[in-house]
PDB file with one MODEL, atoms N, CA, C and O in Angstrom:
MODEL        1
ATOM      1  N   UNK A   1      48.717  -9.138  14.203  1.00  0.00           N
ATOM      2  CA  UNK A   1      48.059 -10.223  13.499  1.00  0.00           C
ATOM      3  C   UNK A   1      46.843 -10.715  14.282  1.00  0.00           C
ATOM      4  O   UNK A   1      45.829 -11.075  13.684  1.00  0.00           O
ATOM      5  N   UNK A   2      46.931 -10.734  15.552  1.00  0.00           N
ATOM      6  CA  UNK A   2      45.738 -11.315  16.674  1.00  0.00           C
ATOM      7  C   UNK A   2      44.673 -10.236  16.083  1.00  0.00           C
ATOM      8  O   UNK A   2      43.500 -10.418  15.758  1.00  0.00           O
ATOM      9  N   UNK A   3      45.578  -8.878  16.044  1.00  0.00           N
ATOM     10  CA  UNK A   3      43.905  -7.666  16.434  1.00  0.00           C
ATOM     11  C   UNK A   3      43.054  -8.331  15.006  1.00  0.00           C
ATOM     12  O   UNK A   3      42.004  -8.962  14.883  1.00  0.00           O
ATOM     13  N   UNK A   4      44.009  -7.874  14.118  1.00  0.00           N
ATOM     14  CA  UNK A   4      43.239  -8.558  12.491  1.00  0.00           C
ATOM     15  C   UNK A   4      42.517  -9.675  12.841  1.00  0.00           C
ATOM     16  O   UNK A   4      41.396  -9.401  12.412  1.00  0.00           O
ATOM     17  N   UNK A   5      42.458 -10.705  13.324  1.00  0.00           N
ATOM     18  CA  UNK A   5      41.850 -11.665  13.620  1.00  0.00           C
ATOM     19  C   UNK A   5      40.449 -11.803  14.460  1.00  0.00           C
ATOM     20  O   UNK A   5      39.482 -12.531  14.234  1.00  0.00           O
ATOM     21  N   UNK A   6      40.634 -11.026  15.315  1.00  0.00           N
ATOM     22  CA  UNK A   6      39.517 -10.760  16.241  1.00  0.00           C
ATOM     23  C   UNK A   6      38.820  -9.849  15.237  1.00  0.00           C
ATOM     24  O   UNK A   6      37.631 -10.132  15.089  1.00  0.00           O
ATOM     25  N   UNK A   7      39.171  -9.046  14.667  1.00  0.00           N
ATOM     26  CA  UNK A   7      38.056  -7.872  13.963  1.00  0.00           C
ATOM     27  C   UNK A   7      37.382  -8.454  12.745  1.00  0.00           C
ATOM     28  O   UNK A   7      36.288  -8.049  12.354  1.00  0.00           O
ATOM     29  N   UNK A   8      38.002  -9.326  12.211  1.00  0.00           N
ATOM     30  CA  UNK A   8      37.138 -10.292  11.253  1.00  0.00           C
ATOM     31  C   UNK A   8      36.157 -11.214  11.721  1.00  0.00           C
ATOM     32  O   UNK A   8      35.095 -11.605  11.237  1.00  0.00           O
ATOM     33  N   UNK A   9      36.939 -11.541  13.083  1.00  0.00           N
ATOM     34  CA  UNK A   9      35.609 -12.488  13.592  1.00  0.00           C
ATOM     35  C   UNK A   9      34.607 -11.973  14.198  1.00  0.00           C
ATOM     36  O   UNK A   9      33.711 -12.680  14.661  1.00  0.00           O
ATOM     37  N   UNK A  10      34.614 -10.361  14.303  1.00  0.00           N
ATOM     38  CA  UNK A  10      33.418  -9.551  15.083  1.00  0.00           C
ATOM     39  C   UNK A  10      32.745  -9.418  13.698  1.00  0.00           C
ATOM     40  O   UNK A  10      31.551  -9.704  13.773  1.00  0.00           O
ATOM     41  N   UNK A  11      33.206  -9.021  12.281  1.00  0.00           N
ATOM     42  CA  UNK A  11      32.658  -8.734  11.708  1.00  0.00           C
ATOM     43  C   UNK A  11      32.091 -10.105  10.878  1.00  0.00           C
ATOM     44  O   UNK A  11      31.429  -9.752   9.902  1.00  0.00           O
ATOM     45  N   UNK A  12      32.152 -11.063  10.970  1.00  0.00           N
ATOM     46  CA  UNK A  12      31.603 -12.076  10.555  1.00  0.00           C
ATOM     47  C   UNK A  12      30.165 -12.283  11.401  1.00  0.00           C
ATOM     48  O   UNK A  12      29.017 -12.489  11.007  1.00  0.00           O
ATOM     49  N   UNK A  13      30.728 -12.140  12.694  1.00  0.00           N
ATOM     50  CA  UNK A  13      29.538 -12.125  13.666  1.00  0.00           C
ATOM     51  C   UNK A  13      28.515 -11.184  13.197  1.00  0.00           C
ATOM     52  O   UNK A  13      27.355 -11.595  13.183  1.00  0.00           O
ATOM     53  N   UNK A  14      28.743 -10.066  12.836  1.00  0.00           N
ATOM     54  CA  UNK A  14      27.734  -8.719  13.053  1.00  0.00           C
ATOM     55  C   UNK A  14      27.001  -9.588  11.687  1.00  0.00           C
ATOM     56  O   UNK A  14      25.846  -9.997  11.811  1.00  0.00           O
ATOM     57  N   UNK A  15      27.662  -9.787  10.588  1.00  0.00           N
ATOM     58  CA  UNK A  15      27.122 -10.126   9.534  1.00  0.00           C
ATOM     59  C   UNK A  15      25.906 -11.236   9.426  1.00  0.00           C
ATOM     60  O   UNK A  15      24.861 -11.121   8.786  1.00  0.00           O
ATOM     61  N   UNK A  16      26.405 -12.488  10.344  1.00  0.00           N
ATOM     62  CA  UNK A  16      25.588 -13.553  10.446  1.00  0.00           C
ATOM     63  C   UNK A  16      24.406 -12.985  11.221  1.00  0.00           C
ATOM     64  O   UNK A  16      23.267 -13.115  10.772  1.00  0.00           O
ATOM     65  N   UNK A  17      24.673 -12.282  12.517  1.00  0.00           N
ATOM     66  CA  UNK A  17      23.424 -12.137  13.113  1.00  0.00           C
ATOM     67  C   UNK A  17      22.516 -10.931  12.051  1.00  0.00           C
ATOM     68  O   UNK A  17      21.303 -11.139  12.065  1.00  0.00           O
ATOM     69  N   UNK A  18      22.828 -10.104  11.437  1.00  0.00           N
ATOM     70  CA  UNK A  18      22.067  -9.628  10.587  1.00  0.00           C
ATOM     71  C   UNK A  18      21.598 -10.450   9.679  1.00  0.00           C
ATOM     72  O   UNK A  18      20.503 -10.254   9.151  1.00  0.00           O
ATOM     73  N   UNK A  19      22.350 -11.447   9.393  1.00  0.00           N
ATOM     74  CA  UNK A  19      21.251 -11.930   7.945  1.00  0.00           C
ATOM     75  C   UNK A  19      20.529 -13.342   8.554  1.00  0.00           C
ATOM     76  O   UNK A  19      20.066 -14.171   7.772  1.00  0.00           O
ATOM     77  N   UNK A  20      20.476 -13.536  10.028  1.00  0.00           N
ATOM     78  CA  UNK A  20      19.763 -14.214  10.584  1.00  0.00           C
ATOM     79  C   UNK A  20      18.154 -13.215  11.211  1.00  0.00           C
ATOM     80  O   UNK A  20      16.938 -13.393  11.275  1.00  0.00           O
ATOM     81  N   UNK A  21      18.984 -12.351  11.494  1.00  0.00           N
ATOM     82  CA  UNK A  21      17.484 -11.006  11.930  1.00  0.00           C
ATOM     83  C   UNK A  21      17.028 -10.862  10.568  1.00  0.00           C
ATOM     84  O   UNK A  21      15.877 -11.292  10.488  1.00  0.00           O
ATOM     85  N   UNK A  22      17.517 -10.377   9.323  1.00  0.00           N
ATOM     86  CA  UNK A  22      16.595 -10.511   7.928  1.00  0.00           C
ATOM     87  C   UNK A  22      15.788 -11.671   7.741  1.00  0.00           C
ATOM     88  O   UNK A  22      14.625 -11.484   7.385  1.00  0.00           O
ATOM     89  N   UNK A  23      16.266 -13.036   7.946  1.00  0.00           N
ATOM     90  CA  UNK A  23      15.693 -14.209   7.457  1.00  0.00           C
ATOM     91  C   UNK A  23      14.379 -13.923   8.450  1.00  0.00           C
ATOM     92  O   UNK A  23      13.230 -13.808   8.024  1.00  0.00           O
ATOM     93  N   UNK A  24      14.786 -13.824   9.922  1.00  0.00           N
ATOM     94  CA  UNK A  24      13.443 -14.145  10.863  1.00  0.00           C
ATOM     95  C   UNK A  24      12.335 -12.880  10.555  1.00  0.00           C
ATOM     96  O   UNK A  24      11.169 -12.919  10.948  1.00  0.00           O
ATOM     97  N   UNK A  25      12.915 -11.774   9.792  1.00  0.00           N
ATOM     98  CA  UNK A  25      12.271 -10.936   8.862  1.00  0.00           C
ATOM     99  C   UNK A  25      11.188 -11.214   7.921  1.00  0.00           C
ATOM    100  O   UNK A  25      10.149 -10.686   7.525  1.00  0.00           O
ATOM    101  N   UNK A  26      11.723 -12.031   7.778  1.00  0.00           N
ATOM    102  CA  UNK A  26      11.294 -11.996   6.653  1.00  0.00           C
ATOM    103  C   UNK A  26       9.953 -13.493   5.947  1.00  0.00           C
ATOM    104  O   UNK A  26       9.163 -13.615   5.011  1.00  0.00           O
ATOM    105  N   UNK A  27      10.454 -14.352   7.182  1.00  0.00           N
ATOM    106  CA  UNK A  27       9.747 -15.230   7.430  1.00  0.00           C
ATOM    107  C   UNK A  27       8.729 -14.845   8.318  1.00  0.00           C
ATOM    108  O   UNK A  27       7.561 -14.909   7.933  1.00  0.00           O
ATOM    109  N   UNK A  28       8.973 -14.493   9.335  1.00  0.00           N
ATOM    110  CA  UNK A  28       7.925 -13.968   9.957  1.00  0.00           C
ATOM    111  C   UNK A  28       6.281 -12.840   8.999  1.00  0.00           C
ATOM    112  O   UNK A  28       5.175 -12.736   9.530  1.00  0.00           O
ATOM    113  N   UNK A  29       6.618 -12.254   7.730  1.00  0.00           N
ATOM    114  CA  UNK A  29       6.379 -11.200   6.695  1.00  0.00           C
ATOM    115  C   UNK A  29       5.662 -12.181   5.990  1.00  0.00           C
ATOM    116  O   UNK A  29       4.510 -11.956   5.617  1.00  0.00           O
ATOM    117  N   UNK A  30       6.356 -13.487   5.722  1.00  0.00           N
ATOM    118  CA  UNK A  30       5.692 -14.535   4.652  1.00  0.00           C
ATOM    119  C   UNK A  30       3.889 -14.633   4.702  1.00  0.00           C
ATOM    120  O   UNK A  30       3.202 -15.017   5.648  1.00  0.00           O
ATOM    121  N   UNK A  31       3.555 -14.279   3.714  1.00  0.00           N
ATOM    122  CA  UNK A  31       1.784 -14.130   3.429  1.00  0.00           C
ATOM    123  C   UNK A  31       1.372 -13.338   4.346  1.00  0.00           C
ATOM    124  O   UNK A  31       0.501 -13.801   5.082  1.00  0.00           O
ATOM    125  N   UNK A  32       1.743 -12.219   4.551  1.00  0.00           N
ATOM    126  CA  UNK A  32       1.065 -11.700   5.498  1.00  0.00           C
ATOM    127  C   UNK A  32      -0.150 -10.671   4.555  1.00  0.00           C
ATOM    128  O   UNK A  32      -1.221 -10.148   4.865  1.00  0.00           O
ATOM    129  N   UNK A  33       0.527 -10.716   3.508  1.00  0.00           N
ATOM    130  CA  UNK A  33       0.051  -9.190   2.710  1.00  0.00           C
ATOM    131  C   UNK A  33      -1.040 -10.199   1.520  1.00  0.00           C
ATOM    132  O   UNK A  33      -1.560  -9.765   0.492  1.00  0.00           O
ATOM    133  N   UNK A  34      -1.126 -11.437   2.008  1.00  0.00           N
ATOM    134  CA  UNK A  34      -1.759 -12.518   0.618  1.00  0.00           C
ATOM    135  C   UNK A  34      -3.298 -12.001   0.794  1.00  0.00           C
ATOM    136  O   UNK A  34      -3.591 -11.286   1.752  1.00  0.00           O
ATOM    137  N   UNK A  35      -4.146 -12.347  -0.054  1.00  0.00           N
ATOM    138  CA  UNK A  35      -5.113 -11.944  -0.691  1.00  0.00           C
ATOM    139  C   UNK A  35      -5.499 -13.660  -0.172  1.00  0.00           C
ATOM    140  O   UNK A  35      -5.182 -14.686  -0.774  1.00  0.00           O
ATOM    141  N   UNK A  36      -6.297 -13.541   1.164  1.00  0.00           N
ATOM    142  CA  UNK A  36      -7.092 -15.295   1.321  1.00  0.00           C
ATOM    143  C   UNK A  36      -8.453 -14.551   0.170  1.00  0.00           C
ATOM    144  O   UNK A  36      -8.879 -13.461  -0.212  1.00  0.00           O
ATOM    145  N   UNK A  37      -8.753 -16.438  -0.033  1.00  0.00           N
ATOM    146  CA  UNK A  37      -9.789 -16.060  -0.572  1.00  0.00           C
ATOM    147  C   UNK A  37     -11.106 -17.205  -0.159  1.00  0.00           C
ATOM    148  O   UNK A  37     -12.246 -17.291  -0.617  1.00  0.00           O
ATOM    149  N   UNK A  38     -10.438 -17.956   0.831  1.00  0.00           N
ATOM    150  CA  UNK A  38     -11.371 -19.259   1.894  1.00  0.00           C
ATOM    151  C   UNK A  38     -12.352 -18.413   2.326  1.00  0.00           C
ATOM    152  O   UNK A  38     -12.203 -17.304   2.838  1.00  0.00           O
ATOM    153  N   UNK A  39     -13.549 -19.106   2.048  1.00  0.00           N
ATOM    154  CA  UNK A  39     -14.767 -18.711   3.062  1.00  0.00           C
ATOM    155  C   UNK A  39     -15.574 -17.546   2.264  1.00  0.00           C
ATOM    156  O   UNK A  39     -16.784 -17.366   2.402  1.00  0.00           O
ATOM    157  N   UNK A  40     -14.818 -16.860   1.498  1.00  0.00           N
ATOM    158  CA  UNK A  40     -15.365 -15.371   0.972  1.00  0.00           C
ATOM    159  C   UNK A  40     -15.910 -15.313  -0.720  1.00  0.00           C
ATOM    160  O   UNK A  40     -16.411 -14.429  -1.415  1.00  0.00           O
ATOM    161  N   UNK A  41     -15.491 -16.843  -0.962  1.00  0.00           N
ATOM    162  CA  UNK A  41     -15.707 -17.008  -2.491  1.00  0.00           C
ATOM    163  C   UNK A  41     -14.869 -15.851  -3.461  1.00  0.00           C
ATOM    164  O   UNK A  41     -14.520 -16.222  -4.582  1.00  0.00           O
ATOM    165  N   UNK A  42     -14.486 -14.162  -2.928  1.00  0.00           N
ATOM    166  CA  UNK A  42     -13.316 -13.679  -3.825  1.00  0.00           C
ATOM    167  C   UNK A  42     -12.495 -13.046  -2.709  1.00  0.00           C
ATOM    168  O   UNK A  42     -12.746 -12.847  -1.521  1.00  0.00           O
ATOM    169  N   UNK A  43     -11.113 -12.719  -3.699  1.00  0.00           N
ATOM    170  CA  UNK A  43     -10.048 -11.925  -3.322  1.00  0.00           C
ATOM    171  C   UNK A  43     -10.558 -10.726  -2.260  1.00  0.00           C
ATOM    172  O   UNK A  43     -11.351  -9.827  -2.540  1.00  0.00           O
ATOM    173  N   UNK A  44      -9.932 -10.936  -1.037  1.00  0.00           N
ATOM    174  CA  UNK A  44      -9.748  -9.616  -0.173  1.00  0.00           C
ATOM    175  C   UNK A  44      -9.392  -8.362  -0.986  1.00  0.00           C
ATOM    176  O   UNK A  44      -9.988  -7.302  -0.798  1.00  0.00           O
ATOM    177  N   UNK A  45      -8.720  -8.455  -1.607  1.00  0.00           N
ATOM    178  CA  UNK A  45      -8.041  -7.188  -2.462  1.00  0.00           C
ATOM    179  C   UNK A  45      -8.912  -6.954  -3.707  1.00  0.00           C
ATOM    180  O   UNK A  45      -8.682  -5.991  -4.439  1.00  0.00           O
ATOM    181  N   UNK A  46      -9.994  -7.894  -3.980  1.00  0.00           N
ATOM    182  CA  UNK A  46     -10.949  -7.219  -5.250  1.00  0.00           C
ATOM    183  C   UNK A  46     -12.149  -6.297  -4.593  1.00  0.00           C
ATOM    184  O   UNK A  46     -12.553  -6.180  -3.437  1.00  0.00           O
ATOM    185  N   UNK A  47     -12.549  -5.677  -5.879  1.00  0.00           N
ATOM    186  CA  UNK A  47     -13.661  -4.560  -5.287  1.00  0.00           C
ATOM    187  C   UNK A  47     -15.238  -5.882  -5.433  1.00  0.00           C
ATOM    188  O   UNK A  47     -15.622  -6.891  -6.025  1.00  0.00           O
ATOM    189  N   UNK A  48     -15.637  -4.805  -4.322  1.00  0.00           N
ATOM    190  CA  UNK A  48     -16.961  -5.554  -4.215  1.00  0.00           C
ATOM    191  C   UNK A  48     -17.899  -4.913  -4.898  1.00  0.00           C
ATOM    192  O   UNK A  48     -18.373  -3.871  -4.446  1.00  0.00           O
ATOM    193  N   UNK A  49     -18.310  -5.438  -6.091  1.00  0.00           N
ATOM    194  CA  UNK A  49     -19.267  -5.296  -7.784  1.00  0.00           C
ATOM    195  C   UNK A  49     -20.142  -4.576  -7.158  1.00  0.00           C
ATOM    196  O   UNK A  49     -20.254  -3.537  -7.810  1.00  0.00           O
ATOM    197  N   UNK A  50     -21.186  -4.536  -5.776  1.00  0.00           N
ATOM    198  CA  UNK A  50     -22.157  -4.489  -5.812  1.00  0.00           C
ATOM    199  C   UNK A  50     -22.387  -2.535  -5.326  1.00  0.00           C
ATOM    200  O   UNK A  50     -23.275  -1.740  -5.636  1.00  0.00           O
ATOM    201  N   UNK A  51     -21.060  -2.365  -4.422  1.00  0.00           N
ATOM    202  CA  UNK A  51     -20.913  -1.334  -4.286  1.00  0.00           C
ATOM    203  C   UNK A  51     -20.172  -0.549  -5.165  1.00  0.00           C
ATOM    204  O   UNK A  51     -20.090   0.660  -4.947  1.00  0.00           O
ATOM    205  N   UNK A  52     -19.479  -1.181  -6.371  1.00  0.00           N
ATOM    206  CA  UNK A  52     -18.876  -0.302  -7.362  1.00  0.00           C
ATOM    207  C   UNK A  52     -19.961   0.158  -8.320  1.00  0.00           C
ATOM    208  O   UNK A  52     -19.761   1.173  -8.988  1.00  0.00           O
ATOM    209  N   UNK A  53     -21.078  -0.508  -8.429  1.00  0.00           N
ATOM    210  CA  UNK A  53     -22.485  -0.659  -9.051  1.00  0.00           C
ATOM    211  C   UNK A  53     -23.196   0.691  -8.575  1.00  0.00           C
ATOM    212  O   UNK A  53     -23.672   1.534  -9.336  1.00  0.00           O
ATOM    213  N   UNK A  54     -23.181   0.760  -6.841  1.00  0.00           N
ATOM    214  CA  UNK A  54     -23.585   1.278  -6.449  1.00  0.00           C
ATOM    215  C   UNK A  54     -23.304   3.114  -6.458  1.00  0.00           C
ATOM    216  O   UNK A  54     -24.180   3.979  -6.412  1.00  0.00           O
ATOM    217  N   UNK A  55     -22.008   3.287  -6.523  1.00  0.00           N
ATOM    218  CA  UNK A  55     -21.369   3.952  -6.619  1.00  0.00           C
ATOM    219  C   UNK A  55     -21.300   4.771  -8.230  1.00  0.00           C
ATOM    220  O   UNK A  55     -21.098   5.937  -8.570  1.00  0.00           O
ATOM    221  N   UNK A  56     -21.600   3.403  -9.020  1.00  0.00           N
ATOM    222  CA  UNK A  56     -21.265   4.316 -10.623  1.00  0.00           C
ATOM    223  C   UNK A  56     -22.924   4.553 -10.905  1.00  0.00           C
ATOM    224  O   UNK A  56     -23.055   4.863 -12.089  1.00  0.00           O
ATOM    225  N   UNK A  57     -24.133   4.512 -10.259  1.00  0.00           N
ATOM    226  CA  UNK A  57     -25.310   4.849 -10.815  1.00  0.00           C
ATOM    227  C   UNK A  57     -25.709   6.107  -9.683  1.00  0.00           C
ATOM    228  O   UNK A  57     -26.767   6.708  -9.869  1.00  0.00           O
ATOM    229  N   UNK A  58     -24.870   6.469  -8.559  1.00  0.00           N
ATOM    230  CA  UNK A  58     -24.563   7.725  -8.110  1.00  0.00           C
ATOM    231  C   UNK A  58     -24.086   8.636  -8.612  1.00  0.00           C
ATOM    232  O   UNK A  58     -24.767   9.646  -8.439  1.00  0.00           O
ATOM    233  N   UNK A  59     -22.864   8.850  -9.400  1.00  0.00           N
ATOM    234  CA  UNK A  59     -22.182   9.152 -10.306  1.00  0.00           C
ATOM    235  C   UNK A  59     -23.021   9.552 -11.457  1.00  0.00           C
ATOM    236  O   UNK A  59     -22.734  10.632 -11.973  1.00  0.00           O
ATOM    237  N   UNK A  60     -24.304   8.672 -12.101  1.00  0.00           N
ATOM    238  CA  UNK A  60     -24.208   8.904 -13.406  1.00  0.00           C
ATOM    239  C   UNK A  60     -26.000   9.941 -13.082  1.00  0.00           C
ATOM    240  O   UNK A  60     -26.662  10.557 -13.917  1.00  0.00           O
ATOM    241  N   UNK A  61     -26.271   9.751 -11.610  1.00  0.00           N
ATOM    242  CA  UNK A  61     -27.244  10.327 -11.596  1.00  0.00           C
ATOM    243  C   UNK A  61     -27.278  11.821 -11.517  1.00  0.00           C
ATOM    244  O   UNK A  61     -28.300  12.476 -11.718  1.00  0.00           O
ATOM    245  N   UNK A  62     -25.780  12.472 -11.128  1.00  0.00           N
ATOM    246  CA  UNK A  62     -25.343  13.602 -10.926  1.00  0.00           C
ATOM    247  C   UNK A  62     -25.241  15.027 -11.944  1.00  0.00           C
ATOM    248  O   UNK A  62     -24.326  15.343 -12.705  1.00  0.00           O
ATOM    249  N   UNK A  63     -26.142  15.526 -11.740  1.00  0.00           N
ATOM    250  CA  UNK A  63     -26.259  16.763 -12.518  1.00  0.00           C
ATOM    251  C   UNK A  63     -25.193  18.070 -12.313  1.00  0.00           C
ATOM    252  O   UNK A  63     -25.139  18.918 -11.422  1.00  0.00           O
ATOM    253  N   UNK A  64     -24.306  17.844 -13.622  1.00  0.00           N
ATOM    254  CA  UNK A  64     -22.733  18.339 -13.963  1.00  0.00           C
ATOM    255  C   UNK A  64     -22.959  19.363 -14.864  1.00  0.00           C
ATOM    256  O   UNK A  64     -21.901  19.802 -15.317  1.00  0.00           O
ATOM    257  N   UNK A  65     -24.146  20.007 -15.371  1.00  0.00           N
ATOM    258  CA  UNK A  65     -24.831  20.668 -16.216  1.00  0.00           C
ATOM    259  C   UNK A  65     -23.631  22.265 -15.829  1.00  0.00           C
ATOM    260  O   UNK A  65     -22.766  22.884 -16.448  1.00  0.00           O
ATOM    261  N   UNK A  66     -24.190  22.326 -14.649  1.00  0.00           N
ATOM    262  CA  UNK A  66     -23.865  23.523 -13.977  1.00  0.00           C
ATOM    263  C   UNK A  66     -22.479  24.136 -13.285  1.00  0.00           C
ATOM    264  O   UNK A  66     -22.317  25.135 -12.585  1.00  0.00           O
ATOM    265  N   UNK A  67     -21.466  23.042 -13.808  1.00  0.00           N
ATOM    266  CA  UNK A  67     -20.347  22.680 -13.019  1.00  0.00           C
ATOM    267  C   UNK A  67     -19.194  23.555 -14.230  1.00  0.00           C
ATOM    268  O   UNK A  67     -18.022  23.725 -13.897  1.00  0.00           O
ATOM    269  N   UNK A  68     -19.569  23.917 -15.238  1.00  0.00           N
ATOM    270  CA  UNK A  68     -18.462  24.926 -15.987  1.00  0.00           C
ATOM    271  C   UNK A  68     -18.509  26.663 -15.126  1.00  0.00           C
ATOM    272  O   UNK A  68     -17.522  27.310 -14.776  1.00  0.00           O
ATOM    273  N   UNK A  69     -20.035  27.078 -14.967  1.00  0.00           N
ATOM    274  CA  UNK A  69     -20.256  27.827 -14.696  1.00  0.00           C
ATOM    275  C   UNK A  69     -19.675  28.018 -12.902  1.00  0.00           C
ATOM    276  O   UNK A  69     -18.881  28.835 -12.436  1.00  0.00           O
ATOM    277  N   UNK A  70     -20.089  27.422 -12.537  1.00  0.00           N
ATOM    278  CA  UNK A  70     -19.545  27.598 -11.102  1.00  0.00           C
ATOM    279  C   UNK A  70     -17.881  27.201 -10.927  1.00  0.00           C
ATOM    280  O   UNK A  70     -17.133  27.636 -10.052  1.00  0.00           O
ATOM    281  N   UNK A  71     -17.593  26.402 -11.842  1.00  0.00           N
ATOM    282  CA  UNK A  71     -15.725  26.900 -11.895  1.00  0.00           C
ATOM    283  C   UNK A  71     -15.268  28.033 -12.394  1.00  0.00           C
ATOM    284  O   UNK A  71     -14.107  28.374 -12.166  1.00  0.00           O
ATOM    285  N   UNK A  72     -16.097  28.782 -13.143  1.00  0.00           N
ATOM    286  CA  UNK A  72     -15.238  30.034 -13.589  1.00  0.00           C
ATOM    287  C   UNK A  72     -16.088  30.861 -12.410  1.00  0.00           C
ATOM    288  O   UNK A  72     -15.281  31.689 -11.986  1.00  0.00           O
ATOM    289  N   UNK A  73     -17.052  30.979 -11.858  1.00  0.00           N
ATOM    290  CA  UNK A  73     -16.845  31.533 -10.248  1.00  0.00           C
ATOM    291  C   UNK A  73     -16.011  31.311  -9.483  1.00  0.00           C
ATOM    292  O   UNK A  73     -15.663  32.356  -8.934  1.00  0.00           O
ATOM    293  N   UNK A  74     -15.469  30.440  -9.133  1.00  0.00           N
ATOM    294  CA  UNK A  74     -14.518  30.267  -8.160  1.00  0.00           C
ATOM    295  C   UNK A  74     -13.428  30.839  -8.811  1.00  0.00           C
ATOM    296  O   UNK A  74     -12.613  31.538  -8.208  1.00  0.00           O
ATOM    297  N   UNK A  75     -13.351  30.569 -10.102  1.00  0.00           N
ATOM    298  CA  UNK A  75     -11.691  31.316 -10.300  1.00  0.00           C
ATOM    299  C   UNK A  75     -12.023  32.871 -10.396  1.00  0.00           C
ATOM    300  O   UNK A  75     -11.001  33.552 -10.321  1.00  0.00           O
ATOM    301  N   UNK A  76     -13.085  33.530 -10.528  1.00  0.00           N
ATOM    302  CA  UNK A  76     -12.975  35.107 -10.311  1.00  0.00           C
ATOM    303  C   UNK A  76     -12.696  35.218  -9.048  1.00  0.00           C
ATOM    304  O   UNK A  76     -11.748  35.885  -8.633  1.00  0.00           O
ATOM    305  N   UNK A  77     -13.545  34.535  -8.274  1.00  0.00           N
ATOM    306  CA  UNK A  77     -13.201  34.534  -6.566  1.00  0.00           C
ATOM    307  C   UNK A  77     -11.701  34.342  -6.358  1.00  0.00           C
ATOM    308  O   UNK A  77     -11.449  35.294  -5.619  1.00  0.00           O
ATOM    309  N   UNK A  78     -10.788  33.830  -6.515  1.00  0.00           N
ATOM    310  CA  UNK A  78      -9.926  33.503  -6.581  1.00  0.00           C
ATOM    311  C   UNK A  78      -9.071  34.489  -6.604  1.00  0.00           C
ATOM    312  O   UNK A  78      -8.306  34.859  -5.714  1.00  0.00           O
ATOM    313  N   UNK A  79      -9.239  34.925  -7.720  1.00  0.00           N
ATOM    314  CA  UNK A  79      -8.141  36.066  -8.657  1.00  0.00           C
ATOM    315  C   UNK A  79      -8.314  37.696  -8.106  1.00  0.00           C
ATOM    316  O   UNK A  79      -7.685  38.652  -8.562  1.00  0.00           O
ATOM    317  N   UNK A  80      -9.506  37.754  -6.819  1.00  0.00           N
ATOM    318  CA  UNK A  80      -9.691  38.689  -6.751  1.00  0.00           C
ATOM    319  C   UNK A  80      -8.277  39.141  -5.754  1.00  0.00           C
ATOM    320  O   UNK A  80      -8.111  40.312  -5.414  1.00  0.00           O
TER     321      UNK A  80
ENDMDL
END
C-alpha cells in the first residue's frame, strides 16, 4: 500500500512539473510571432506595395514569346 502511494505521488510530481515547464512555455512564446505594427505605420508580415510593384512591372516586361520553343528543347535534350 506505501509503494502505491509513493508512485502516485512521483507521478503527480512528474505531471505538475510538466505542466508548469508547458505554462513557462508557453508564456515565455506569448507575442513573440505578433505582427508589431508601432513606428512602421504597417504589419511586419504585409508585403511592401512598392517592391511588389516593383517586381510585377519586371515580370510583365519579360519576353515569354520564346519560352514554348525552348521547352520542347530541353525535353528532346532530356529524352535523349
Amino acid at each position: 500500500m506505501m509503494q502505491q502511494n509513493g508512485s502516485i505521488k512521483v507521478i503527480l510530481l512528474i505531471v505538475v512539473i510538466a505542466a508548469l515547464a508547458a505554462g513557462a512555455f508557453f508564456y515565455g512564446m506569448n507575442g513573440r510571432y505578433a505582427y508589431p505594427t508601432e513606428g512602421t505605420g504597417r504589419s511586419v508580415g504585409s508585403p511592401d506595395t512598392s517592391a511588389t510593384a516593383d517586381v510585377e512591372a519586371e515580370l510583365q516586361g519579360m519576353d515569354l514569346d520564346g519560352l514554348d520553343a525552348e521547352m520542347t528543347d530541353m525535353e528532346k535534350e532530356i529524352s535523349q
